[in-house]
C-alpha positions, 0 to 999 in steps of 0.5 A, spaced: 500 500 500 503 507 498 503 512 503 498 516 498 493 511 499 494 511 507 493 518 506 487 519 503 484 514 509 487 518 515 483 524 516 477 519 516 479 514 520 483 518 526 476 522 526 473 515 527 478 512 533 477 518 536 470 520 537 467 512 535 466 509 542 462 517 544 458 516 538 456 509 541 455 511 548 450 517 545 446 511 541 445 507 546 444 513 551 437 513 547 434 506 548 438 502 543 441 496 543 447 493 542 446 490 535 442 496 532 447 502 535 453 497 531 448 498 525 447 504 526 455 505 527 457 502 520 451 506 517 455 512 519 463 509 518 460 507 510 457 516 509 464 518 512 467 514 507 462 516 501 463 524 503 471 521 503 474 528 499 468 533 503 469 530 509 476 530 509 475 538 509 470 538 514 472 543 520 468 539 526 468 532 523 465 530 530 460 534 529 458 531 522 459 524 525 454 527 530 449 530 526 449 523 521 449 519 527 443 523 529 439 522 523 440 516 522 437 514 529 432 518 527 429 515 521 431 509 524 425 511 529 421 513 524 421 506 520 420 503 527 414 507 528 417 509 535 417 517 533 412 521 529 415 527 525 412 532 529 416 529 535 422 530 531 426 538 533 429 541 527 436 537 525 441 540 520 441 537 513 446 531 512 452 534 506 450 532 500 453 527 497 457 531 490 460 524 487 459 517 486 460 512 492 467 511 495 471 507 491 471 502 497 463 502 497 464 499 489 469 494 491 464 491 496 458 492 490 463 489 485 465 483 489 457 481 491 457 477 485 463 473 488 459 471 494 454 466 493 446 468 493 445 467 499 451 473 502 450 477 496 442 477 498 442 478 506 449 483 505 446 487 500 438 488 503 441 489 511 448 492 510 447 496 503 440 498 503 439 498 511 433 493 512 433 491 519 435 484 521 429 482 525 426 485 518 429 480 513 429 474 519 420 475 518 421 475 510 426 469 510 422 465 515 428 465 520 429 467 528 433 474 530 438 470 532 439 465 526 438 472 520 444 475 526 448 469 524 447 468 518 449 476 517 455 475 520 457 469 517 456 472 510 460 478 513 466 474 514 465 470 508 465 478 505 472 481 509 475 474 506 472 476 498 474 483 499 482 482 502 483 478 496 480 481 491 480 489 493 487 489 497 484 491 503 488 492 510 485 492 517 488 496 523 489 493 530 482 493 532 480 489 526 476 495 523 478 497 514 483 502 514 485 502 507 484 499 500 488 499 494 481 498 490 478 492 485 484 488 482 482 483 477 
């Protein structure tokens, strides 16, 4: 991996390591559980990485991964009929996004049909389109604990896919660091 490539991540990932475990505590600190706010959690990590050249400009990243992660639990609320609209006080528009998904974001994409049906299917529906676990466990006839297994065997199955096709290193912690995109 070459320094520039180190270096297009950094400014993500050290904003990430430093406010991550605050984002979690704030989560949960409105009635989530552990699962939900994880999802939560990658749902932001992946908007950071698709805001890659915006963010990395940003003056307060914190207050951007704050303002996304409140967002995101709102709809979330909202999808679980928890929250109605008129309870919601004013929030600050999401940055748009001014280019196409981060590159990272189409390795995943451009590996899914290396994956077998059934990971491609849970991967795409719960992590890319954000279906609810418990949603996807009704509509596939499974229980919660079986669609979570299910979910994180494919994950694991999908990291493998990625490291070999896409270059993808992962730090200390076992969290994506840096990719040098699809090969081959």
């Amino acid at each position: 991996m070459t320094d520039s490539t180190r270096q297009r991540y950094t400014c993500i990932e050290s904003a990430w390591r430093a406010h991550r475990d605050e984002l979690r505590g704030f989560l949960l600190k409105r009635g989530g559980d552990r699962d939900s706010v994880d999802d939560l959690l990658q749902t932001v990590y992946a908007k950071a990485l698709s805001n890659r050249p915006r963010f990395c400009r940003l003056d307060s990243p914190r207050a951007w991964l704050f303002r996304v992660a409140r967002n995101q639990w709102i709809d979330e609320q909202r999808r679980s009929g928890r929250l109605k609209t008129s309870e919601v006080p004013e929030m600050a528009a999401e940055p748009p996004v001014d280019e196409p998904l981060d590159d990272l974001i189409g390795c995943i994409h451009k590996t899914l049909p290396y994956c077998s049906r059934d990971d491609a299917d849970i991967i795409r529906r719960c992590d890319l389109e954000g279906l609810r676990q418990a949603d996807y466990a009704a509509r596939e006839g499974l229980t919660l604990p079986a669609a979570k297994a299910r979910l994180r065997r494919a994950r694991q199955r999908l990291r493998a896919c990625l490291i070999e096709r896409c270059g993808i290193s992962f730090d200390e912690q076992g969290r994506v660091c840096c990719h040098l995109g699809e090969r081959g």
